[in-house]
Structures are given as C-alpha cells and as structure tokens.
N, C-alpha and C positions, 0 to 999 in steps of 0.2 A: 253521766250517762247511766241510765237504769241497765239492772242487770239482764233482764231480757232481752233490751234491744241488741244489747253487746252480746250476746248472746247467740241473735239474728246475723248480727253482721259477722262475725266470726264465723258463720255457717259457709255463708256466699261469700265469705274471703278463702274459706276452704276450696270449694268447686271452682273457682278462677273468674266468677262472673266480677266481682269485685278486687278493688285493690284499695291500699293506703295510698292518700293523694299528698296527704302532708299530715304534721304530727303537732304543729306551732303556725300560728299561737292557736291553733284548735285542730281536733284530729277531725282528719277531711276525709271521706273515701270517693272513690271515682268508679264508674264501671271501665272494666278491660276495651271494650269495644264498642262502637257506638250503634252496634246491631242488638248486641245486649240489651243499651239502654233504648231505644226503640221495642223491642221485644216487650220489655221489662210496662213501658208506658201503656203502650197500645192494649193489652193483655187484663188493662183495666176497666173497670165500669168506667161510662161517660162521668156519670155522678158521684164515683169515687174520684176523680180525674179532679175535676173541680172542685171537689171539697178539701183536698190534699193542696190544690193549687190555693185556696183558700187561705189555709192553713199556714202552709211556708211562707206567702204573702204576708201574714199578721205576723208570722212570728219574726222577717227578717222586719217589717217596721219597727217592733219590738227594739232588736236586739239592736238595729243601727240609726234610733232618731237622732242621735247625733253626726252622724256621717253616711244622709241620707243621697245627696245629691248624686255622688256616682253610681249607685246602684237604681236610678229611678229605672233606667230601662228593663232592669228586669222584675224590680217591683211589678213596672208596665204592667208586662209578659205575664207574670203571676195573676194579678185579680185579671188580666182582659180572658187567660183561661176559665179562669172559675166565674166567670159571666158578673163581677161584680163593677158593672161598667162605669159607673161615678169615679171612684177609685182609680180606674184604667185611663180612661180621660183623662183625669188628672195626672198623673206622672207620666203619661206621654208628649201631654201639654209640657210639665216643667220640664221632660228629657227634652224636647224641641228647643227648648227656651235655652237649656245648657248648650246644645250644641249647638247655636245659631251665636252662641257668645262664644263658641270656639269659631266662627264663622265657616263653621262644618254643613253649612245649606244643605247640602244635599239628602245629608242622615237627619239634620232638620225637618223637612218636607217628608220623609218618608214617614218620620214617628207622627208628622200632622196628619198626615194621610189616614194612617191606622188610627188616629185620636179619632176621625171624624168617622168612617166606618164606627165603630166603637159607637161614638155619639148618638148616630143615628140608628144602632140597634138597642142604644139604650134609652132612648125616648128624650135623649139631652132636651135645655131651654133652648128657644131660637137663639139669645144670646153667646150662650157655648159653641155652636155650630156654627155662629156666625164667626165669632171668633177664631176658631181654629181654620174656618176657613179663609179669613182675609189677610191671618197670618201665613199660611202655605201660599198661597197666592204674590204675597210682599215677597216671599223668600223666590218664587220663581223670578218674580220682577228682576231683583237685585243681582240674577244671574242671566239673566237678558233671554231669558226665554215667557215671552208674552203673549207668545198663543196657550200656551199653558196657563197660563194665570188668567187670563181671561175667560177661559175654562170653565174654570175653579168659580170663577163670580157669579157667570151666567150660570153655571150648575147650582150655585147658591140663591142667587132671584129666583129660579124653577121651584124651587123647592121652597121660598117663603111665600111664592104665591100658590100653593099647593095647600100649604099650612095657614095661608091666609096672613102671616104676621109681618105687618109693616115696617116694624121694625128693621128684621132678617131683610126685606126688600132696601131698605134706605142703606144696608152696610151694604148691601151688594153692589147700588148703584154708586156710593162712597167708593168703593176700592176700585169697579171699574173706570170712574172719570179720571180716578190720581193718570191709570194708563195711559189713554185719551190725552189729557191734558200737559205732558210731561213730555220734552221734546225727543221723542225715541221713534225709533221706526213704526210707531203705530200709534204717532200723534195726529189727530184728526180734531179740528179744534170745535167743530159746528158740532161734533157729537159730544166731545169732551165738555162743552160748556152744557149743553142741553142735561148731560147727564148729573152736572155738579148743580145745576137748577133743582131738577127733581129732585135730587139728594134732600135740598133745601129746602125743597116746600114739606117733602116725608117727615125731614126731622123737626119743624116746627110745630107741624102736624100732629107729632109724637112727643111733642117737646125735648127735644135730644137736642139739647144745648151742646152737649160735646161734635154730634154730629151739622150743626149749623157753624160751629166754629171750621171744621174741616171742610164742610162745602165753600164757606164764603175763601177757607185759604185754596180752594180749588178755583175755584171763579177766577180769584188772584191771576194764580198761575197760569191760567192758558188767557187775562188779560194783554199779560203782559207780552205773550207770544201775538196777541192778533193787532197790539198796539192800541190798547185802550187806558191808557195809563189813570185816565179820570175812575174809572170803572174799576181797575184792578187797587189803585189806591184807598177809594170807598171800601170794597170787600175785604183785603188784608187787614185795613185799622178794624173793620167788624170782627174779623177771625182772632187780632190778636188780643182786641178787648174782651170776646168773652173767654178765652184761655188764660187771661190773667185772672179774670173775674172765678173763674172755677178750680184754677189752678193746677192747669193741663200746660206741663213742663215742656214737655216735646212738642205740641200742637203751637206752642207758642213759639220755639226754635225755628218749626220748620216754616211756619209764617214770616217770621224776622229774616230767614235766609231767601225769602223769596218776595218778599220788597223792596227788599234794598235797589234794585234796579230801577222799579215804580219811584222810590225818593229821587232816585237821581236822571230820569225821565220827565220828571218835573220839577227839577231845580232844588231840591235837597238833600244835598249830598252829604251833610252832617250828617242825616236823620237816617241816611240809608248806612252810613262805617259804621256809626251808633246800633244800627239792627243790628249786623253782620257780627258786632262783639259781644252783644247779650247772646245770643244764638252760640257764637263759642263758648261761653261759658256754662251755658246749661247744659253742650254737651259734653262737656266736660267735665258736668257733675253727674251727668247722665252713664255717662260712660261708650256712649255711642260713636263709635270711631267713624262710622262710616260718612255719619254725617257731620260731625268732628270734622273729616281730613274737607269735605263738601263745602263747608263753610270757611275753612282756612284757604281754601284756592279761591271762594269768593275777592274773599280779605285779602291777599295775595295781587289777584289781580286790580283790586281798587289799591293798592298801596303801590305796585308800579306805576299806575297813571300817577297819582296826588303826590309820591314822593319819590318814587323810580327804582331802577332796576335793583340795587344795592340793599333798599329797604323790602323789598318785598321777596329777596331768595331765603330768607330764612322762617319766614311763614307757607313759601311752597317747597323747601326741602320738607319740611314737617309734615304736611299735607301728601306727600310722593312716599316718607317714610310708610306715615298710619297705611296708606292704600296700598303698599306693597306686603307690608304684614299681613295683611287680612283678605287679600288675591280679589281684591273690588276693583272690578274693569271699569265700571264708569268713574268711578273713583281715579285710578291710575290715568285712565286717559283725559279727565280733564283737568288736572292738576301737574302733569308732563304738558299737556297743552300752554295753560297759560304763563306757564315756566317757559317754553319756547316765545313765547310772542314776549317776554321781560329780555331773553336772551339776544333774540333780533335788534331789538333797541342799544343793548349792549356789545352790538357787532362779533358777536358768535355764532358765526352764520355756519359752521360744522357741526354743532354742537345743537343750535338750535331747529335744523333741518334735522339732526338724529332722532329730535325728540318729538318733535311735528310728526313723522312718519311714526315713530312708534306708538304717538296718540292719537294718530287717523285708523291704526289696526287695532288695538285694542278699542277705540271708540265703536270699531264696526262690529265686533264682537257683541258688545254690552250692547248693542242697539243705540248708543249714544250721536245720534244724529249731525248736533253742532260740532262734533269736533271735527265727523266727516266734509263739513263745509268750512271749519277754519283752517284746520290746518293742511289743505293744499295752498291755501291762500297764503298763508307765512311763508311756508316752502317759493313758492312763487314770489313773494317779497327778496326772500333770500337771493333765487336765482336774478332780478332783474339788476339787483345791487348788483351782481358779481357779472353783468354782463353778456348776462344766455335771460332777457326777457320772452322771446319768443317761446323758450320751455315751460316758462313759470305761465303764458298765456293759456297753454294748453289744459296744466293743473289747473285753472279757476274756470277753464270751462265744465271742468268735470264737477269741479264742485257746483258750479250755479246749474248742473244738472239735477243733482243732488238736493240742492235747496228748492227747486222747482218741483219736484215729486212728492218729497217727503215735507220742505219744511218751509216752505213759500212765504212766508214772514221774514226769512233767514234771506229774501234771495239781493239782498243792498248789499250785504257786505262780498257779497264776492265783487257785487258790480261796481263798488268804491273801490277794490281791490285791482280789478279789472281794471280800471281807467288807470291809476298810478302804474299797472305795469305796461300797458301801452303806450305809456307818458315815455317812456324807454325808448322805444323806436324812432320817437321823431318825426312823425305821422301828425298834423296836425288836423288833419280831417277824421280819423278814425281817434285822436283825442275828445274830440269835441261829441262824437258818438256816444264813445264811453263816458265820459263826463255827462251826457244829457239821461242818460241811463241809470247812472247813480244817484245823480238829481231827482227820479223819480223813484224808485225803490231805495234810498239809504233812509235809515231810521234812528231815532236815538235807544230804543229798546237795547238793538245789537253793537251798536256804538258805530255804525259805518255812516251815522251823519258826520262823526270826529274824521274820518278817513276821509268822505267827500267834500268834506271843506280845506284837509290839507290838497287834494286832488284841484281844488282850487285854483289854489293857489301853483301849484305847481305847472297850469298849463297859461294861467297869465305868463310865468316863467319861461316856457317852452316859447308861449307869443314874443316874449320881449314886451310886453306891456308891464312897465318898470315901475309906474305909480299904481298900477291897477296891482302890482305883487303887494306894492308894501298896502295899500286899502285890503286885498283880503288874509291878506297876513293879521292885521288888526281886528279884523271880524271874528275870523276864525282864535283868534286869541280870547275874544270874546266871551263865544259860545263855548269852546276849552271850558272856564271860566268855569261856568254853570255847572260842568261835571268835574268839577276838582280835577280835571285832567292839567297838568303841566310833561308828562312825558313828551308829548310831540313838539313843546314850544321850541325847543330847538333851532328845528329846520325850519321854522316858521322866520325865525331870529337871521336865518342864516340866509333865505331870500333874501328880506330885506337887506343884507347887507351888499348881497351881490345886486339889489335892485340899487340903492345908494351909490353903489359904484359906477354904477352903470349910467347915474345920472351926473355925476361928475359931484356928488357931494360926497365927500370921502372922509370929511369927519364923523357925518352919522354912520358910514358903512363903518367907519373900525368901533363906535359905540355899539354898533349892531353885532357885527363879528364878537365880541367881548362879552356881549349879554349873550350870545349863545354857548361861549366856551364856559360861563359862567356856571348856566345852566346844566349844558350837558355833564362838569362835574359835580355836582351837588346831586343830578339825578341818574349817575351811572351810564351817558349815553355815549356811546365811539360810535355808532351804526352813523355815518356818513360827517363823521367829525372831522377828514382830512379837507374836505371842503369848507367845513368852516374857516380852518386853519388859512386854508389857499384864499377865501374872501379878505380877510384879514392881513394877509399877504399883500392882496392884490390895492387895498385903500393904504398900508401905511407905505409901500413902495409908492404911492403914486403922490405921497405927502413929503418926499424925499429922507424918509426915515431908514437911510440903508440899515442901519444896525439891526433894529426893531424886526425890520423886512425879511433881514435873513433869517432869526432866530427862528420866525413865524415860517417860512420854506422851511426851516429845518422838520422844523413840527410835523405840517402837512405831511413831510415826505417819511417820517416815521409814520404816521397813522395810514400812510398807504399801506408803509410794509405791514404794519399789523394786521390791517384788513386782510390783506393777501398770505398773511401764517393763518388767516382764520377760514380760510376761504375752505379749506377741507381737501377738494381735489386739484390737481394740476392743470386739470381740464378748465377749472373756475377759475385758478390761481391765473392762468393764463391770459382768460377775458380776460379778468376784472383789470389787471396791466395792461393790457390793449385798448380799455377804453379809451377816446380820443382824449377828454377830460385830462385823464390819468395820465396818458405819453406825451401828452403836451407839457402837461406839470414834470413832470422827470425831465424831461429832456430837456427842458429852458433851463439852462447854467446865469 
C-alpha cells in the first residue's frame, strides 16, 4: 500500500466513517455504517462511479483468475455498473450456470434476467439473447411455472421479429414447442407439433443443423403422445443422427431418453433399453442429474416389466436419491411413481399407496400431468386387491377426468385400469362396459394395451369361459412378448391354472400353478400370489396328493397373512380377510 493512500485511510479511520474489517490474509476496511457507504457512493460523479467500478472490476479479475468462479456475481455487479456490458453478460451468464449447478433456480433466473436487461442495452448478437433467454425460460420450466417461461419465449419471438433475425425467431419457437409438446399442464399437441414444424422449416432455412436436430427430437416427442409411433420413429432416428453426426452430447441423450418408448411401440424393445443406457451414460459424463435421475426411472421401469420388481429397485432407489438432492419435483414424482407400480406387484400395497400419493402431489406441483393420472390408478389397484374396489372406482374416475382435460392420449390407461377394478364387484354387465371402453381408448404408447389384455382375460374368468381364459392368456402372453414385458405373466399363468382346473385337467393346472410360482420368484411378484398357491392347492388335492396339498394350503395361507401385514390399515386389513375367496380359503380345515 502506498503511502498516501495509507495515509487517506488512516484519516477516515480517524473520524469513525471507516473501520479495520480484517488484517489476513489482506488488510480489509469496511465502512461503520451502511448510510456512510451510500453517502460516500451517491456523492459521486456518475462517471467517476463507473470508471472506479471499471477499475476494481479489472483489478479483482487480476488478482483472482485463478479462483474466479465465486466471485462472478460480483464481477457481474462491477462492469454491469461501469456500463461495460460484454463483460457483464458474461459473468452473469457464468454466475447463472454456477448456480443452476447448485440447482439454486431461482438466483439462476434472476442473474438470467439482469444478463438479458444487460444484453439488450448493450446491443448483444441475437445469439446471446437468445441464449440467455431460452435458458431462463428452461429454468422456469424445471420449476413448473410455465406461464412464466412462455413469457420469456413469446417476449423473445417479439423481439426477433422486431430485429427481423430468424434465427432469434426459430430458438423462440424451439423453446416454446419443448412446452407444448412435453406432457405437463400446458400440453397441447396440435400447437406443440405445429410449433416444432416451424422450428424445422426456420432452421433449415438457416441451416441450423443443431436446431433441426432438436425440432425433429420435438416432433418425436409429442409423436409419441398423439400415437404416431411411425412418425415419431422417422424423426427421433433424424434427431439422433444429426446429434451424432455434430456431436451434440445432450441433444443426443435427450432424443435416446425419448424413444425408447417409439422402440418399443413397434416391437423393439432391445433397441429402446439400448437408447435408455447410452442416454445414462452421457449423463453421466455430462453431469446432468436431472436427467440422470429422468433416464434411470425410465430404465427402472423397463427393468421391472423385463426382469421385475427385485431388479429394478436399485435403479429407482438411485433415481429417488439424485431427485431428492437436487428438490426436482418432476423428478421426485416420477420416479416415487414408478417405484410404486414395482412395489404393487410386489404386494406392498402400504408402502406402495404412500408413495402413489406422494407422487400424485408432488406431480401436481411440477405440472407433471401423467403421474396425476397414474397414480390414482395404482392407489385404486391397491384398494380393489384389499377389498374396498368401489373406493379405488372413484380415484380412476378423477383421474380419467384429468386425462380428458389435459391429457387425452392418457385417457386408456385409466380405462384399462377401470375395467380391472370393476372386475372386483362382479357385475358382469358393467364389466363388459368397462372392458369395451378400454378396448377402444388403451394404447401401447402408455402401456394400457398390456393392462387391457390382462382385463381380458380376467373377465373370461369372471364368465367362467375356462378355454376362452387359457386362449387369452396365450395372446396376451403374446403381445407381453413384444414389449419385453414378463411382470404380469403371472397372473396370466395363474388363470390358466384355475381355468385347468376347472376343466377337470389337473395335471396342466399344477404345471400352470408352478410356472407361475416359478415366475413370480425369479420376478419379485407376491401381489396375488396366495392364489397362486390355492390354484396349486386346489389340482394337486384333486390328484390325491394329500402331502403335496397341504404343504401348498400352508403356503397360500401364509401369503394371505402377508398380504394382510401389508395391507397398511385395519380398515383394509379387515376387507382384504373378508373377501369371500379369502374366508372360504381360511376356513376349509
């Protein structure tokens, strides 16, 4: 320190305007009061103001290019004073980027906010502006406020059709279709699609190969929502070819994560686990949790269907951890979501309704649409098992409310959903309703063609049409087939056995009975394994195999009680033992 300045500052340490702030590892001073320092600024020319802000700007990049990062925001703060707006831009942009990697959104968007002010009094390219604005916008997304970010976009078209730069036009219509297209409460697919069109003809237009990659993965996307899987197929392979061909890492993840359903809509289901695991590991190298946890509850729930309950909780514990770290609601709720529909299968029906509910309200938060229509539907699965069907009727009416409003491609699976818990009452005419309902709205997009073929099967059952069970038991095993689904073969196994029985062939019922205990241990399933047990019961007692017979009542009569520790309430625990089924099987000694 020269001797003048020390000199200076020893003045105004004298008069009390000033104090020692620290002495190590450099002597700091502070003012006493913050009217001081207000006093002290204001007191200035504008244009000394600025050039001082100039000044300590250049000289803190100086003194800290090695440990520049946490200081960007006040770098910021420094050139955006002294009107040196490139500069300001800049380290508002990278302070954004920091704290969007602390997944600090909020203080994110606000330094976006001040970048693009900024930008636009500093005559930024349309590029930068476009930039910062489709990144504020992404950041509203991700926190489920989408009237805000759509905001952001249409204030960003105003302004490149203003500027005339087509470019600025094509990110604007880019960022708003992701909206549109993406199943959230402001999914609208006629405009979503129209808009990732234009996107497409701008950037061809423009030659923006990056932005034709992202239209065509937009196209994809609300493809496969409106069930066009021929369509959404063509455009995915287009988006993912030229993101390899250019080497847009992320553009290629998030196209991989958003196929895999198109593979397996049309019968490749390799080619879709295959997407789903490139797509992990690019984010992985990316470092991107959000879509990290996004792709791991994809993989999660194809690993339950193909290899079941057992194999696929440790890809969605992972998926539940990242999204709890990092307070991502669409995140949390669809990865608690399809951790409940693994858990139903494996007859945790307390456990699995805790977490259904907890992924219907955090899903309604985020604006995440499907999970508002899945998971009353599970919940409703749950309740019809334990014997209160009529409750679980109610939740799927609210949901097929829900998917009628907002998400009308969605609205099969409630109604596949619907038939099986109608199947409950014993109603054969208002079976046959529900059944012809899902008949016409279940899709394989949302998997409730898998649900309406086991609903199938389940109301030949209800008929007593005993060869017509084991015929669409075999169908439906079938079409299983095609989506690597094995989770539900099962119950599929376990018809047939009780259809076998029933026809007085009771060798193939206990071969049937057997391939399904078989099954259900290899894929973690007890959700209605006590009936297996009692099928199996019911052919080798009728083979005069007392030994055999009992061992198998023993069985059944354990996996009742299990059921019923799982049952949650007393209220449940009570049906579910009151079922006729159920007190019939107890009571016969």
């Amino acid at each position: 320190m020269n001797e003048k300045l020390s000199s200076q500052l020893s003045t105004l340490e004298g008069t009390g305007l000033i104090r020692v702030a620290a002495r190590e590892p450099e002597l700091e001073y502070a003012f006493r009061h913050v009217l001081s320092l207000e006093g002290a600024y204001e007191s200035m020319l504008k244009l000394d103001r600025r050039r001082l802000h100039q000044d300590v700007g250049e000289c803190l990049e100086r003194a800290l290019a090695g440990n520049i990062d946490e200081f960007m925001p006040i770098l910021a703060r420094h050139f955006d004073e002294a009107g040196d707006d490139a500069r300001a831009v800049d380290y508002l942009s990278r302070a954004a980027e920091s704290a969007s990697r602390r997944y600090a959104n909020r203080e994110a968007v606000a330094l976006l906010d001040r970048a693009l002010t900024v930008a636009l009094r500093g005559g930024a390219t349309g590029a930068t502006i476009a930039d910062v604005s489709t990144r504020a916008g992404r950041l509203r997304e991700m926190d489920g406020n989408y009237d805000a970010a759509l905001a952001t976009y249409d204030a960003l078209e105003l302004l490149a059709k203003e500027r005339g730069d087509i470019g600025m036009t094509c990110q604007a219509f880019l960022a708003r279709a992701a909206v549109f297209c993406a199943p959230t409460s402001r999914f609208d697919a006629a405009r979503g699609l129209n808009e990732a069109n234009e996107a497409l003809r701008l950037s061809i237009a423009t030659g923006n190969r990056a932005g034709q990659a992202k239209a065509h993965w937009l196209i994809l996307l609300v493809s496969k929502f409106n069930q066009d899987p021929l369509r959404g197929l063509e455009s995915g392979e287009a988006s993912a070819a030229i993101a390899r061909e250019l080497g847009l890492q992320e553009q290629l993840a998030y196209t991989l994560n958003d196929i895999y359903p198109v593979y397996l809509m049309t019968g490749s289901v390799h080619k879709g686990i295959a997407a789903l695991e490139e797509a992990e590991q690019i984010w992985r190298e990316l470092g991107n949790l959000p879509l990290l946890a996004d792709t791991l509850a994809n993989l999660g729930e194809m690993r339950a269907f193909g290899d079941g309950t057992t194999a696929a909780e440790p890809t969605l514990r992972e998926a539940i951890r990242i999204t709890d770290a990092i307070g991502n609601l669409w995140g949390q709720s669809y990865s608690r979501g399809v951790m409940a529909l693994s858990l139903l299968e494996a007859g945790q029906y307390e456990e699995a309704v805790r977490l259904s509910e907890l992924a219907a309200s955090l899903g309604k938060q985020a604006g995440f649409v499907i999970a508002q229509i899945m998971m009353p539907c599970i919940q409703a699965q749950c309740l019809a098992d334990l014997g209160q069907p009529q409750r679980g009727i109610e939740l799927i009416r609210r949901a097929a409310g829900i998917a009628e409003s907002l998400l009308p491609s969605w609205r099969g699976y409630p109604a596949a959903m619907m038939a099986l818990c109608v199947m409950k009452l014993g109603d054969l005419t208002a079976v046959a309703t529900a059944i012809e309902d899902a008949r016409r709205l279940a899709s394989n997009y949302d998997i409730s063609a898998l649900y309406e073929q086991i609903a199938e099967v389940e109301h030949a059952h209800l008929a007593g049409a005993h060869e017509e069970v084991i015929r669409k038991s075999d169908e439906a095993e079938t079409i299983f087939a095609v989506f690597g689904c094995r989770l539900y073969t099962p119950v599929l196994w376990t018809r047939k056995a009780e259809a076998y029985a029933a026809l007085g062939c009771f060798g193939d019922a206990e071969a049937s009975a057997r391939e399904a205990l078989a099954r259900s241990a290899v894929l973690g399933v007890r959700r209605g394994l006590w009936r297996t047990w009692s099928a199996l019961w019911v052919a080798l007692n009728a083979q005069g195999r007392e030994s055999d017979a009992r061992e198998a009542k023993e069985q059944a009569r354990e996996e009742i009680a299990y059921t019923a520790s799982r049952a949650g309430s007393d209220d449940l625990r009570f049906s579910f033992l009151n079922l006729p089924d159920v007190r019939t099987f107890l009571e016969d000694r």
